[in-house]
N, C-alpha and C positions, 0 to 999 in steps of 0.2 A: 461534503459531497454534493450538496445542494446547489451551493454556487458552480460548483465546476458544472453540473448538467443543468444548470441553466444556460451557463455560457457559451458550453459546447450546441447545446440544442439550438441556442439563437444562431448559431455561427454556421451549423447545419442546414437551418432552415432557411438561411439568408443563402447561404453558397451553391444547395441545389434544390434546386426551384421544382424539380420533378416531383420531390415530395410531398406537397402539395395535394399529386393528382392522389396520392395512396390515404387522405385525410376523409375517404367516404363513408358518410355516416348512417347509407342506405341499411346496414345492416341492423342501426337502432332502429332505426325507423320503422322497419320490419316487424321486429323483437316487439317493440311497443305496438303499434296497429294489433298483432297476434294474441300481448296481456289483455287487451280492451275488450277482444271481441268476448271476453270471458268474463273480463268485468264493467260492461258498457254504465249499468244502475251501479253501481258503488258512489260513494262520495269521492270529488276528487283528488281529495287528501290520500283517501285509501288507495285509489289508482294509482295516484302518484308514488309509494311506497311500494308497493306491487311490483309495478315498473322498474322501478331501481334496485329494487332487493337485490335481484341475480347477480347483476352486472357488477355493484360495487362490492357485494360480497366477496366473488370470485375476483377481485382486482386488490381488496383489501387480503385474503388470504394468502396471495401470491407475494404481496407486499413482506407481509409478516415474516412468511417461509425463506424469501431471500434474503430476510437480512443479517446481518452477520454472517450469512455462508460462503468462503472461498474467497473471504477476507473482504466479503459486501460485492466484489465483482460485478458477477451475477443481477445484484440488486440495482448497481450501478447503469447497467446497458438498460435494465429492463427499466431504469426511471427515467433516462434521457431517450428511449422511443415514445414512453410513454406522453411526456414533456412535447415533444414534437407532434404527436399525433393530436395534442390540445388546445395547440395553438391554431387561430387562423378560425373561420375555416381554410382561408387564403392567406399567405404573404400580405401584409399593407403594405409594405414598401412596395413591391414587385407591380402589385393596382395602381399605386402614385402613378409610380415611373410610367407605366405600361398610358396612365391618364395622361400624363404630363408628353411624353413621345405624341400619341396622335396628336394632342391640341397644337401641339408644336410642327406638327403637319397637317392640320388643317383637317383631317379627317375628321369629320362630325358625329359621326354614326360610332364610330370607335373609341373616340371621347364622350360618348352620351352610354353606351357600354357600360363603360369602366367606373362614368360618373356613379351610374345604378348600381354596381356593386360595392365599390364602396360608403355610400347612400342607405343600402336596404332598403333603396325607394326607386320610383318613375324618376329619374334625372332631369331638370328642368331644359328649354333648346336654348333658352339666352346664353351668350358666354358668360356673362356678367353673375346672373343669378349662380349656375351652374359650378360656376368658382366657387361663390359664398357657401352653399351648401357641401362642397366637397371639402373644402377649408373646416367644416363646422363638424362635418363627421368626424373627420380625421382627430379631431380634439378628443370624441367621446369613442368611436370604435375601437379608438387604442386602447384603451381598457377591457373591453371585451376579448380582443385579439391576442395582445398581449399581454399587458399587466396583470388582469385579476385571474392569469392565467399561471406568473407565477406566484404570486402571492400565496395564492391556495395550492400551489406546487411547496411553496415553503412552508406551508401550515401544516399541510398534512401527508406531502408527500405524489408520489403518485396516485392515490385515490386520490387526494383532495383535488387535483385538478382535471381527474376525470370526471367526476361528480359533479362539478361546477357545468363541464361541458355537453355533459348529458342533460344535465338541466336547462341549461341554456337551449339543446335539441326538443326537450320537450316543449319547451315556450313557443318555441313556430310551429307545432301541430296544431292551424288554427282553427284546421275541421274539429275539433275537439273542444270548444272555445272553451270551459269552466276548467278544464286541466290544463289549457293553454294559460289562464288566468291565472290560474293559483301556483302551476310553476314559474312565471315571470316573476310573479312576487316574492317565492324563494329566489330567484334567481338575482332581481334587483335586491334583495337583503345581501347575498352573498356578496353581490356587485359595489355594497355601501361602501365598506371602508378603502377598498384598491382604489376607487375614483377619487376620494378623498385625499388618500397618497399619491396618486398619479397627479392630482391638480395642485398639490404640494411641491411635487417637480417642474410643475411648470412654472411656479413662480420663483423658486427658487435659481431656475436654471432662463428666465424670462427678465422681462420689465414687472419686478417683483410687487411696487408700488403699484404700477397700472393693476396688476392680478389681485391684487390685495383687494382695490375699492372695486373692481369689477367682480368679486366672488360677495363683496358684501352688498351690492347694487342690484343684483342677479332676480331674476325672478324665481318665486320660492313655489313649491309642488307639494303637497300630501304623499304625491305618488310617489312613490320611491326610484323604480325605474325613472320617472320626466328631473327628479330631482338629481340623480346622478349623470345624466346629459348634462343638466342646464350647469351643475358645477362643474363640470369637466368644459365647457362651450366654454361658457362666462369667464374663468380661469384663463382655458388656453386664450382666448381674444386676448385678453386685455395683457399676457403676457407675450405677445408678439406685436401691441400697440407699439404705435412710433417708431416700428422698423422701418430700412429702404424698401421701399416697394419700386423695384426696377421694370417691372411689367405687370403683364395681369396674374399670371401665374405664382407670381414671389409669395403670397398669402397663402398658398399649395409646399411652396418651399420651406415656408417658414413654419409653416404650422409641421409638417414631417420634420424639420432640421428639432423642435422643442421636444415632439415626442421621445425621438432619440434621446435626447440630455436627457428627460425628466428619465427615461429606464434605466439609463448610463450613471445616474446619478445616485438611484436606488437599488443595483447591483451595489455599487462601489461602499454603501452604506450596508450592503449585506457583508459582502467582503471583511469589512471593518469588524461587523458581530462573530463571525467564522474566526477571525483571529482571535478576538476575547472570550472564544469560548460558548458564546450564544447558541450559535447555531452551529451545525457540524457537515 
C-alpha cells in the first residue's frame, strides 16, 4: 500500500497543481503561537513536545483505528492525502518550470520571484550567479520537498511524515529562535539519512565517478542541517559534471532531470521490497 500512495500521491500532485494552494499551514502556525503563549519560560525541548503532542496524537490514533478497517480502504485514501498535504510546501517541478518559462522570456522580476522560492533566500540579479544558486538548491530541496518526505511516509506511515513536516514548520518560527533551533536540529537529524539516500541516487543515476570524489572532496560541517546540503550539493554537482551544457539554463535542466532518476530510482527499489515481502 505504501508504494501505491506514493505513486498515486506524486502523480496527483504533479497533475493538479491546484493542490498546492490547499497545503496551508497557517493553521499550525496558529495552534503553535496559542501553546507558547502558555509556555513562553519552559525549556525548548518541553515546548517542543507540548507543541506536537496534539497534533500527532490525534493523526497517529486515526492511523491505528483505520487500519485494517474495510479491508485498509479507508486507511488507504486517508494516507495518500495525508502524503500530499506533506509534500512541497510547493510543487519543485512546477517553480523550475514556472523559473525556467520567465528566464526564457526575459522577465526578470518573475525569474528573481521564483529564483527566491526555490532559494529560501534574496535571489541574486546576475543571471550567471542566479543559475548557480538555483541549480545548487535544487540538489538539496529535493530532499526536503520530496524525498525525506517519503522516506518517513515509509517508515512510519502517515504520521511519520507528518511529524517530519511539522517539524520542519516549527524550524521557521524564527521569532522563537532557541525552539526554532532545537527543532532544526531535530529536523536535520530526521533529514540525515534521506539526503544520504537521495545523493546515493544521484550517483548512481549521474557521472557516478565524478559523485563519488565530489561527496568525498566536499566540505565537511558538525552541523547537521549545513552537512546535509553540502552532501546533497557536492553529490548532485559532481553527478551532472561533464554533461552538454547547451545554454545557460541546461545546469537548471540537468539538475531537475537527476532529481527525478535519483526518486525514480528509489521507488523502483521500494517496489522491488513490496514484492519480497518487505514492505507492504
Amino acid at each position: 500500500m505504501a508504494l501505491i500512495s506514493i505513486i498515486l500521491g506524486l502523480f496527483l500532485d504533479r497533475t493538479f497543481r491546484h493542490l498546492h494552494d490547499l497545503r496551508d499551514m497557517a493553521w499550525f502556525e496558529f495552534y503553535s503561537h496559542s501553546i507558547l503563549r502558555f509556555t513562553g519560560r519552559f525549556a525548548p525541548p518541553l515546548q517542543f513536545i507540548l507543541i506536537l503532542a496534539l497534533p500527532v496524537i490525534l493523526l497517529l490514533g486515526i492511523q491505528i483505528l483505520l487500519y485494517d478497517f474495510l479491508f485498509n480502504l479507508p486507511g488507504f485514501v486517508f494516507g495518500v492525502l495525508v502524503f500530499i498535504y506533506c509534500l512541497g510546501p510547493a510543487c519543485l517541478s512546477t517553480e523550475i518550470e514556472a523559473y525556467i518559462h520567465a528566464r526564457t522570456l526575459g522577465d526578470d522580476d518573475e525569474a528573481l520571484h521564483y529564483a527566491g522560492t526555490i532559494t529560501d533566500t534574496a535571489a541574486s540579479t546576475s543571471p550567471d550567479q542566479q543559475t548557480s544558486d538555483v541549480t545548487r538548491a535544487i540538489l538539496h530541496v529535493a530532499n526536503e520537498r520530496i524525498f525525506a518526505t517519503i522516506f518517513w511516509f515509509i517508515i512510519l506511515g502517515p504520521f511519520g511524515c507528518m511529524l517530519y513536516r511539522l517539524i520542519s514548520e516549527l524550524s521557521k518560527q524564527i521569532e522563537y529562535t532557541e525552539l526554532a533551533e532545537f527543532s532544526e536540529f531535530i529536523h536535520s537529524i530526521m533529514a540525515w539519512v534521506p539526503a544520504r539516500m537521495l545523493a546515493a541516487g544521484y550517483a548512481l543515476t549521474g557521472n557516478f565517478d565524478s559523485a563519488y570524489h565530489a561527496y568525498k572532496d566536499r566540505a565537511h560541517s558538525s552541523d547537521y542541517s549545513q552537512s546535509n546540503a553540502e552532501v546533497l550539493i557536492a553529490t548532485g554537482l559532481g553527478a551532472i559534471h561533464n554533461q552538454n551544457m547547451e545554454d545557460e539554463l541546461s545546469s537548471i535542466h540537468a539538475a531537475q532531470a537527476l532529481v527525478m532518476r535519483a526518486v525514480i530510482v528509489w521507488i523502483g527499489i521500494l517496489a522491488v521490497m513490496t514484492l519480497g515481502g518487505i514492505f507492504n
